[in-house]
C-alpha positions in Angstrom: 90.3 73.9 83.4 90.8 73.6 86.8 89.0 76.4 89.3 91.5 78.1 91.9 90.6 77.7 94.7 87.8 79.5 96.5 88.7 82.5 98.5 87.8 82.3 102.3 84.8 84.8 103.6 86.5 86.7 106.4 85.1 89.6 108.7 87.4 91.7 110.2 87.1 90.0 113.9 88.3 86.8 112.5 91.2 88.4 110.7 92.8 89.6 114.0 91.9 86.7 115.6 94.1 84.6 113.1 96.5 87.2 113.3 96.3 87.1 117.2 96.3 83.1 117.7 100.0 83.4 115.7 101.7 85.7 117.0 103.7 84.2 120.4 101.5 84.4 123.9 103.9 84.6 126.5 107.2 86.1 127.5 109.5 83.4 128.6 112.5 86.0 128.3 113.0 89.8 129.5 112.8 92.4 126.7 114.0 95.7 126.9 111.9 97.4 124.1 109.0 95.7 126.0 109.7 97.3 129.5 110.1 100.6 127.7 106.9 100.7 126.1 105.4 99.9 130.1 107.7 103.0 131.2 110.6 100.7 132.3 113.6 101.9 131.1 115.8 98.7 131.6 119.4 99.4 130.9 121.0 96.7 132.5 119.2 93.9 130.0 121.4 95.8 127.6 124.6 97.7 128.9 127.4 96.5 129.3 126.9 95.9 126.1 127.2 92.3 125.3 130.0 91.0 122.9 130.8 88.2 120.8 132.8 84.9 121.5 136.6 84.7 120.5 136.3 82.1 118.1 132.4 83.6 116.7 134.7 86.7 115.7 137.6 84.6 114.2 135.1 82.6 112.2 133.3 86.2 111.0 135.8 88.0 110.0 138.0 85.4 108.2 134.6 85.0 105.9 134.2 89.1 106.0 137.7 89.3 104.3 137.1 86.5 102.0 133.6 88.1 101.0 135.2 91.3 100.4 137.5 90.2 98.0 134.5 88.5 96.3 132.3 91.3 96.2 135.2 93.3 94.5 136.9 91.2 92.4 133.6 89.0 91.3 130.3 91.5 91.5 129.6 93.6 88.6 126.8 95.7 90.6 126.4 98.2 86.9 126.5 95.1 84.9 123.6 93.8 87.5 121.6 97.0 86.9 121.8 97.3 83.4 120.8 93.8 82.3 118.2 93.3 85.2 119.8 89.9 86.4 122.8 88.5 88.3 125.1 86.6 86.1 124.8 82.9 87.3 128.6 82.5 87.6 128.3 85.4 90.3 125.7 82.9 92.1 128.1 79.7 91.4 130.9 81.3 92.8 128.7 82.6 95.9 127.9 78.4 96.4 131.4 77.8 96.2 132.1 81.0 98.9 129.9 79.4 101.6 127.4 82.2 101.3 124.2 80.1 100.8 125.2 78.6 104.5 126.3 81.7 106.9 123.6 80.7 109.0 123.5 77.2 108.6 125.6 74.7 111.5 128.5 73.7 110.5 127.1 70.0 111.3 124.7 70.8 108.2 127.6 72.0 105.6 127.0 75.6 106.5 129.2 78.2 107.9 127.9 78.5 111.0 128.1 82.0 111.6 126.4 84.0 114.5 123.6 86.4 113.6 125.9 89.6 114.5 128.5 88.2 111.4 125.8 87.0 109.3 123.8 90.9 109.4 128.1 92.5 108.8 127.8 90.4 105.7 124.8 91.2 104.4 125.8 94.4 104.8 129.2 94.2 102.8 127.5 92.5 100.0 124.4 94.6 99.8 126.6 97.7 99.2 127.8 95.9 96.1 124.3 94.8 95.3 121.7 95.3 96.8 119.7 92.6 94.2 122.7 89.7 95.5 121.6 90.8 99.4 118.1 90.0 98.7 118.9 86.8 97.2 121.0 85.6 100.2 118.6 87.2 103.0 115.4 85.7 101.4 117.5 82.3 101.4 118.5 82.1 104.4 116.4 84.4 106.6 113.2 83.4 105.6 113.3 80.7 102.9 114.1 77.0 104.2 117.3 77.1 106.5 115.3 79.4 109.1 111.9 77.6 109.8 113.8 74.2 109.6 116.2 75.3 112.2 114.0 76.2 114.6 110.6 74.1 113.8 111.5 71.3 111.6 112.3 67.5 112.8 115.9 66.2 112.8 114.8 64.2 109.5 114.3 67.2 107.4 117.4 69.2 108.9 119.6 66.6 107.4 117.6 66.3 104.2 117.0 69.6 103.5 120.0 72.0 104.8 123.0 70.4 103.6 121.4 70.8 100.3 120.2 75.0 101.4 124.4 74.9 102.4 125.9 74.8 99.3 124.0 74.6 96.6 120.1 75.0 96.2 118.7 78.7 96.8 115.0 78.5 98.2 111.9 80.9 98.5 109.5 81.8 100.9 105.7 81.9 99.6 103.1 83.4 101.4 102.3 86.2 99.4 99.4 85.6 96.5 97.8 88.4 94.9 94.8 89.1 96.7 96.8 88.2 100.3 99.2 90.3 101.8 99.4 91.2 105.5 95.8 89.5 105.8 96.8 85.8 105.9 93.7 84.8 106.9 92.3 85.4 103.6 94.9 82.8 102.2 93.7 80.7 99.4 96.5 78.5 98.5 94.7 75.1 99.5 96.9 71.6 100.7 94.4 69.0 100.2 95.2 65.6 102.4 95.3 62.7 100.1 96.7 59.6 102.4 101.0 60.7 103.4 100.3 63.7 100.4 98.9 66.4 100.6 97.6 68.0 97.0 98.8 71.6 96.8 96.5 74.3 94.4 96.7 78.2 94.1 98.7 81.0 93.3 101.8 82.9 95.1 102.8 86.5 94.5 106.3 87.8 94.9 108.1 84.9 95.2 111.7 86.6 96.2 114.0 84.1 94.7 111.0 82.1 93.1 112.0 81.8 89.9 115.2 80.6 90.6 114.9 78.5 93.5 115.2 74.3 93.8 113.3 74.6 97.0 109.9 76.3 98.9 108.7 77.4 101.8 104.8 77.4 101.1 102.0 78.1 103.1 98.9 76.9 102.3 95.2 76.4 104.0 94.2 72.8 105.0 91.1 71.8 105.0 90.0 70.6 108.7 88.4 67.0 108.3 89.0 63.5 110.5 92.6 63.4 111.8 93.1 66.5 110.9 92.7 70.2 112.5 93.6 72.2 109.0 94.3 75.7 109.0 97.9 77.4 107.3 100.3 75.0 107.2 104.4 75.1 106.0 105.7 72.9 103.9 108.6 72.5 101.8 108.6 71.8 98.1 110.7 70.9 95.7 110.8 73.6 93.2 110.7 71.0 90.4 107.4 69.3 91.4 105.1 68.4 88.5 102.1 71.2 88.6 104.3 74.1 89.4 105.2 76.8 87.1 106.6 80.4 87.6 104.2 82.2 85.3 106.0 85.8 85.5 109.2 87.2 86.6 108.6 90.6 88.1 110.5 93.6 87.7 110.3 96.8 89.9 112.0 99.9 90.1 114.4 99.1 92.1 116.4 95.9 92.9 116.6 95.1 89.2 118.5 91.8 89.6 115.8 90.4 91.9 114.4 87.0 90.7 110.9 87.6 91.8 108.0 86.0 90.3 104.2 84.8 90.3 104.0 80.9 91.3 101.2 78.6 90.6 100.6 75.4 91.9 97.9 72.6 89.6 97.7 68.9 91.8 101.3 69.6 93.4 101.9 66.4 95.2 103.7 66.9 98.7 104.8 64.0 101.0 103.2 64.4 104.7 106.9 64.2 105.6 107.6 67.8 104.3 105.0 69.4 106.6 106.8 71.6 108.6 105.2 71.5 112.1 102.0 70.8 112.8 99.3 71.8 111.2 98.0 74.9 111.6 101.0 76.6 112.8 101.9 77.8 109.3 102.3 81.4 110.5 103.2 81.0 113.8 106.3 79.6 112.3 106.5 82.6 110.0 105.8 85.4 112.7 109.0 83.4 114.7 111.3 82.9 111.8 110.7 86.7 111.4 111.9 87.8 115.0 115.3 87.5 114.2 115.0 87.0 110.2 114.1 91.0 110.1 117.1 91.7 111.1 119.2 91.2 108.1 116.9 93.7 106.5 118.3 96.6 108.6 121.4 94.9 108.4 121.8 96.1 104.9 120.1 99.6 105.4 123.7 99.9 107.6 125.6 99.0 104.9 123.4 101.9 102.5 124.0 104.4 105.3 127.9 103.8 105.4 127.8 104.1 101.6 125.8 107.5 101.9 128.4 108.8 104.1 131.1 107.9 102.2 130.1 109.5 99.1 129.0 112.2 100.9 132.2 113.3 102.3 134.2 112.9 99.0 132.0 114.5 96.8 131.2 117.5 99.2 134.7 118.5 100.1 135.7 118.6 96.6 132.4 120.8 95.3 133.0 124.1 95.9 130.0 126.5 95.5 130.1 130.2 96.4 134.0 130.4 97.2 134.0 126.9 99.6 133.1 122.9 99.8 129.5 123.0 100.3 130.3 120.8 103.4 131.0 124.2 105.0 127.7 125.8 103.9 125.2 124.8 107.3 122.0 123.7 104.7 124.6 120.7 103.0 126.4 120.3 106.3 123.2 119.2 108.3 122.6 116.7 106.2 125.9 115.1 106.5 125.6 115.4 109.9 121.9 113.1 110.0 123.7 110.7 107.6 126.3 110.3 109.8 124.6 110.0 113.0 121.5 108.0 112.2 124.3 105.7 110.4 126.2 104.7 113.5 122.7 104.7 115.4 121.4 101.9 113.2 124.5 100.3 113.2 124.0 100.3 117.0 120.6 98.8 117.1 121.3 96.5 114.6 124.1 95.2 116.2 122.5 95.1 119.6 119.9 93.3 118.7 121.9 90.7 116.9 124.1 90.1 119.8 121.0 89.4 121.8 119.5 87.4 119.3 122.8 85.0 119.6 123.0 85.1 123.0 119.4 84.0 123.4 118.5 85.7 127.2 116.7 87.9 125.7 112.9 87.9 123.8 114.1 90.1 120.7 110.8 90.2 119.2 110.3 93.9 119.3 114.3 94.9 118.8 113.7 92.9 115.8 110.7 94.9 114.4 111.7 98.1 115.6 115.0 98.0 113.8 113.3 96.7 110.9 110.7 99.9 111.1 113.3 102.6 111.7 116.5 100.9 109.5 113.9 101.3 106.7 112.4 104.8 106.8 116.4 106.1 107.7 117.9 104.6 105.3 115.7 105.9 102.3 115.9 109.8 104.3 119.7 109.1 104.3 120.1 108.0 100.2 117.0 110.7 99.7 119.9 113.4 101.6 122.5 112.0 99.6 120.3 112.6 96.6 120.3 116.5 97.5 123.6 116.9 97.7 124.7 115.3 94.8 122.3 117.9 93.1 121.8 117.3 89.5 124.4 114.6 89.9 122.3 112.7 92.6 119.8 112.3 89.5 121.4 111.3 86.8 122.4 107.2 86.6 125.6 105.7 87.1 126.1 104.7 83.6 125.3 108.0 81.8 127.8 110.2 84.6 130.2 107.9 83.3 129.6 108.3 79.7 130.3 111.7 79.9 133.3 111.5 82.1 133.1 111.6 85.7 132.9 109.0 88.6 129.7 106.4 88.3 127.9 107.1 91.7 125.1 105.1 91.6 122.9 107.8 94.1 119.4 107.4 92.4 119.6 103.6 91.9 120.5 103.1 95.9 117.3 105.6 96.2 115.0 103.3 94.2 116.6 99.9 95.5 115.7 101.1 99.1 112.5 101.9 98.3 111.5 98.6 98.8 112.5 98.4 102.6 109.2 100.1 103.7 107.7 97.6 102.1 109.0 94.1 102.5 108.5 92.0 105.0 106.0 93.9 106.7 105.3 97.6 105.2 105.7 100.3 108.0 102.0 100.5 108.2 101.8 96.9 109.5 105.1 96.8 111.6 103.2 100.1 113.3 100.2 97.7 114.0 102.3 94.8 115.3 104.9 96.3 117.1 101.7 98.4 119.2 100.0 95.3 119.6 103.5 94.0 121.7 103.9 97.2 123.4 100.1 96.6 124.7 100.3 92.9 125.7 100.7 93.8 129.3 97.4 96.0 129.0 95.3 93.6 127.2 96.0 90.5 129.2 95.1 92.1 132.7 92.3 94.6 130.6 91.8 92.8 127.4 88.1 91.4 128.4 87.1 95.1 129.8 87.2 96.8 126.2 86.5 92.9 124.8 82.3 93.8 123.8 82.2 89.8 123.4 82.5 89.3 126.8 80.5 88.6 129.7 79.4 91.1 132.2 80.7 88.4 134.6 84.2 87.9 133.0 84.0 91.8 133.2 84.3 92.0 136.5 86.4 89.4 136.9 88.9 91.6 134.7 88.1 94.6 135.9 89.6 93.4 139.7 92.7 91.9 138.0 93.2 95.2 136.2 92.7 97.1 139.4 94.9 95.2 141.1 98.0 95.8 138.3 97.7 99.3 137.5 97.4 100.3 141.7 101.3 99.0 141.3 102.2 100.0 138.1 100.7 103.7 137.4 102.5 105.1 140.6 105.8 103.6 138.9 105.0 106.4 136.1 105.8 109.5 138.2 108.9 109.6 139.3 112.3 107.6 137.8 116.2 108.2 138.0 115.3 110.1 134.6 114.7 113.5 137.1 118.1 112.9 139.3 120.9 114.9 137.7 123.4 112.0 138.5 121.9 108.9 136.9 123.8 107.5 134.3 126.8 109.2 135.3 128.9 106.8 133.8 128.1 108.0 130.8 129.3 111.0 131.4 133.1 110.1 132.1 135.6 112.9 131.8 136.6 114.5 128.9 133.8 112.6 126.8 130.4 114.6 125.8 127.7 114.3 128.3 125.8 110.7 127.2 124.0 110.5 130.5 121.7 113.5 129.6 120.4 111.7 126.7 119.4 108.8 129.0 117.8 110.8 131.5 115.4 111.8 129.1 114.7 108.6 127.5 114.1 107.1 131.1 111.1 109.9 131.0 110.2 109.8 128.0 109.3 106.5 128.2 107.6 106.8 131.5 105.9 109.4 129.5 105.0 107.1 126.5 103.5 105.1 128.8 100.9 107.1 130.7 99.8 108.5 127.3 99.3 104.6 126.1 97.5 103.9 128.9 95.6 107.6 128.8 94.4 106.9 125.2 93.4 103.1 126.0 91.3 104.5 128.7 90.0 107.1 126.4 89.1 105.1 123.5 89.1 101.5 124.8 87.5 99.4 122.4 88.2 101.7 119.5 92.0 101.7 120.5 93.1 99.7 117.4 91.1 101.7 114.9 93.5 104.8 116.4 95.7 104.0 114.2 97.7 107.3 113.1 97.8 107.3 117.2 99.3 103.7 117.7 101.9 104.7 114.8 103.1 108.0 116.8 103.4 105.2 120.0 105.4 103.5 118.0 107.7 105.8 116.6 108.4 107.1 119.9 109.8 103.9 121.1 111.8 103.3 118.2 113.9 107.1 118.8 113.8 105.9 122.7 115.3 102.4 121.9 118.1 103.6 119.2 119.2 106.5 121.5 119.8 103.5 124.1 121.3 101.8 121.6 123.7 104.6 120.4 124.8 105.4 124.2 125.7 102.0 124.8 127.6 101.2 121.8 129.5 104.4 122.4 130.5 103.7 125.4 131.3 99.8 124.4 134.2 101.2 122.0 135.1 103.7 124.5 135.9 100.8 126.9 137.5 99.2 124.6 139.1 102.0 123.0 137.8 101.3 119.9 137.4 105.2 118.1 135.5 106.1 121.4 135.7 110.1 121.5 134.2 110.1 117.9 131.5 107.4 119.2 130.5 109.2 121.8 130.2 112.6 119.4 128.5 110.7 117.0 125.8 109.2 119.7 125.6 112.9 121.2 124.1 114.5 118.0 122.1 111.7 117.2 120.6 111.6 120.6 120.0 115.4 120.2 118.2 115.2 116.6 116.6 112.3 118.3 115.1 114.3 120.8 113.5 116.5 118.0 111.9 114.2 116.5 110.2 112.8 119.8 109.7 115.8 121.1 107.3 116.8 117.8 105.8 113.2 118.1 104.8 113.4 121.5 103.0 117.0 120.4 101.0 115.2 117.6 99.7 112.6 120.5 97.4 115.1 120.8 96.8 117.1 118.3 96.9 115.8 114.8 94.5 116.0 112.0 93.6 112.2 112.4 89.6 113.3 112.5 90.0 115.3 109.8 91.9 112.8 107.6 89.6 110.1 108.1 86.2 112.8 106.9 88.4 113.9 103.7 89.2 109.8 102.8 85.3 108.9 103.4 84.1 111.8 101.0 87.3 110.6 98.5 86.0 107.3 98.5 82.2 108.7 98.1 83.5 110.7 95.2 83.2 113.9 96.1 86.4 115.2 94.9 86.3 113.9 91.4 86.4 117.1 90.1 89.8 117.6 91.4 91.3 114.4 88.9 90.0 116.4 86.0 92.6 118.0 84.1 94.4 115.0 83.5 95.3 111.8 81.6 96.0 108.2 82.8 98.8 106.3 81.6 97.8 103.7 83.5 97.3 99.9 80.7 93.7 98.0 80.9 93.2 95.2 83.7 91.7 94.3 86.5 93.5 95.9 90.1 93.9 92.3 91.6 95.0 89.4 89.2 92.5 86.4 88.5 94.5 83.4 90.2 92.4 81.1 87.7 94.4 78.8 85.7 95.0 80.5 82.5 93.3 78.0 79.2 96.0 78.2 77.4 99.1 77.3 80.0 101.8 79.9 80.7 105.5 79.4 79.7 107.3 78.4 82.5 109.7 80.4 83.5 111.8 78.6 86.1 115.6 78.7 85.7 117.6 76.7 88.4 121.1 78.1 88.3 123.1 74.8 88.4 
């Protein structure tokens, strides 16, 4: 039997020093959600709101209509749910659609389409399942087309994407069962053996594993002669000799989802698949991910628009206490969230997709942040629509219709989104690595200060280049056009609600986000990324501050171009207002918060203490270990690859 192999020792210093070494250094381009972290509220990197070329429009919605007809005429979303699985004609005729390639150059066999048309679809086809939308996104967003486009050589473009085009679905592995956002701790080792390298280990929730003809795997090389080591990208053919997909998962939501555990014995892998250089395994990841996170919001849109929809049927037709329960204030308030935090996140989704194709802009923290908030929305939206479905909101699709009435799928839209806070970074970690952007400017002119590595010497030497940038910048933080009561009056154009309010107070609040960053960094200094109920609230914050931007622009963009402008406007108005709530409160628990106290009751939970307070109960729970042995098994598992030809 083969021994997996050995799991790397790795103290918590070198963890975020692997994490830190991947993430990108510099900012080559301007980014708006940075400046408003520093208290720079930058609307001209994003109003007038940037559009789309003719022809990038022509091409998108020629394949939006096609897809729509697709999605109804060909996807059987309650035959999806009920047998766990999408039918493999549904995938062939996705091939023969074109959908494997919307991102992929036309030079390639692919599509071609811009990020703003790509999201629109995923949106479209998410709303008839949400299972199919996983499929494409982890394709194409994440799997081979991405990191090829942007990091691989000309060789393996024309190899691989004409092939990712049209027919073979691939998967992106990083994940293995005792790794998750700790990649230094990755065990998955690629061996050099002359132009091979000799792939061993074991891969957890492998979107698309189980039925994919190609791999994106990372894997730890050994550093030896001629070669620096460290996590390296390759891609692999699904059908290598050694590899076998030893479970399809299932979850409680996305039922359809072919998701499994991957395990590679002696995989052979020519040199000439190394993607990059090695040791920049997640630095590709991390950049693949600054625009390949948006596709997840993407489809949160498309939930939101859903939500809306069935909320506005079903509660003008049920009546309760003599009227529609739209009419009674506790039902219309949630209609109301749904439908402004729906055109919000369409908003920011949107504008950071249009960014992304333009390129001018770094999008890096658009990206995240519209990952972070499209997620948590979009599950409070489906859990509103839920509530005021009632009972109805409960019960399944499948047994509504059995006894007669319309088959909303409400509580399966709940469970698929559940998920969202969870992949590709849970909102825990995108808290963590959006703060860590939003501080960059502190740490690289005060990093060595709070650094207790550092020299006394070095200290000083940051200490003067510290001095020297916050004498400029703190003074910055009193005053802004945020305190004039005619900034942003263009917002504010006759007859249209009052937009320019809204931005007043974002242009203070994010002066104000930033004094209390750099309040708590001189307050806690060192310990700064332990705070991190604190660095979450940061976070938060910007993410209201940048999707109110977002909603005042895009309502002004369709007022412009009198595209349904009056109601945009409306629509941005009360979302900026119940925006302002939720700040407001957040900028309150800054401050005070039962952080202190949380961490005290977690170290006596941990101690024991409060066993006592289990008792009275019994666990379901099977036999096992928590984490999985990646060992090779002595009696070989099935394998349960399918290709879908």
């Amino acid at each position: 039997m083969t021994a997996s192999p050995p799991k790397p020792a790795v103290t918590e210093r070198e963890a975020r020093q692997v994490a830190e070494e991947a993430r990108e250094q510099g900012w080559r381009r301007p980014s708006f959600a940075k400046e408003l972290f520093l208290g720079r509220f930058r609307l001209d990197l994003i109003h007038p709101h940037p559009a789309p070329a003719d022809d990038a429009v022509r091409r998108g919605e020629e394949f939006l209509s096609r897809l729509r007809d697709f999605c109804e005429t060909r996807i059987d979303s309650a035959r999806i749910e009920r047998e766990a699985r999408i039918p493999d004609e549904t995938v062939t005729g996705l091939k023969e659609l074109g959908a494997l390639g919307m991102k992929i150059d036309v030079k390639y066999g692919g599509l071609g389409l811009t990020q703003v048309y790509y999201n629109k679809a995923l949106a479209l086809v998410g709303t008839a399942s949400p299972a199919i939308g996983a499929l494409l996104s982890a394709h194409q967003s994440i799997g081979v087309p991405q990191p090829l486009k942007l990091f691989g050589t000309q060789e393996q473009r024309e190899e691989f994407l004409p092939r990712c085009a049209r027919t073979d679905i691939s998967a992106f592995l990083l994940t293995e069962p005792d790794v998750g956002s700790d990649p230094a701790r990755l065990a998955t080792a690629a061996v050099p053996d002359g132009d091979e390298y000799v792939l061993d280990g074991v891969k957890l929730w492998t979107t698309n594993g189980v039925v994919a003809d190609l791999l994106v795997v990372m894997a730890r090389v050994p550093h030896g002669e001629g070669h620096p080591g460290g996590i390296t990208a390759f891609v692999v053919e699904a059908d290598s000799d050694g590899i076998t997909v030893e479970n399809r998962n299932a979850f409680m939501g996305l039922r359809g989802i072919e998701n499994g555990v991957t395990r590679f014995q002696g995989v052979r892998v020519p040199a000439a698949n190394r993607i990059g250089a090695e040791g920049a395994g997640l630095k590709i990841a991390l950049t693949t991910l600054n625009t390949g996170r948006l596709s997840l919001p993407a489809m949160c849109v498309g939930a939101g628009k859903w939500c809306l929809k069935i909320a506005r049927e079903w509660s003008a037709v049920r009546e309760q206490w003599g009227k529609p329960v739209a009419h009674h204030e506790a039902v219309g308030a949630k209609i109301s969230f749904i439908a402004a935090t729906t055109f919000a996140l369409e908003a920011v989704v949107d504008l950071s997709s249009q960014m992304a194709d333009e390129n001018r802009n770094d999008i890096r923290i658009e990206a995240a942040l519209a990952k972070l908030y499209g997620s948590e929305m979009a599950w409070l939206m489906a859990d509103e629509l839920v509530q005021i479905r009632g009972g109805r909101g409960f019960e399944t699709a499948e047994s509504l219709a059995a006894r007669g009435e319309r088959a909303v799928p409400a509580e399966q839209m709940l469970r698929d989104l559940r998920i969202n806070r969870i992949f590709e970074g849970s909102t825990e970690i995108m808290h963590l690595l959006i703060a860590r952007e939003a501080v960059d400017a502190h740490l690289s002119v005060a990093g060595d200060l709070i650094d207790p590595e550092v020299s006394l010497q070095d200290k000083a030497r940051a200490g003067a280049k510290a001095g020297g940038f916050y004498a400029r910048w703190l003074p910055r933080l009193v005053t802004g056009a945020g305190q004039l009561p005619n900034a942003y009056t263009a917002f504010h154009p006759g007859g249209y609600t009052d937009l320019a309010t809204h931005l007043r107070y974002v242009e203070r609040a994010s002066r104000k986000l930033a004094r209390s960053t750099f309040y708590a960094m001189s307050r806690w200094q060192g310990r700064m990324e332990t705070k991190q109920g604190f660095l979450g609230r940061i976070v938060d914050i910007g993410a209201e501050l940048f999707a109110m931007s977002a909603a005042c622009v895009r309502a002004e963009h369709l007022r412009t171009t009198g595209d349904h402008g009056k109601e945009a406007y409306q629509l941005a108005d009360v979302f900026c207002q119940q925006a302002r709530v939720r700040a407001d409160e957040l900028f309150g628990r800054l401050w005070t918060n039962t952080d202190e106290a949380d961490r005290k009751v977690v170290r006596a939970t941990l101690a024991g203490a409060y066993t006592w307070l289990e008792q009275g109960v019994v666990d379901p729970s099977g036999d096992g270990p928590w984490i999985a042995d990646t060992s090779p098994p002595d009696t070989p598992r099935p394998d349960l690859h399918r290709p879908i030809p």
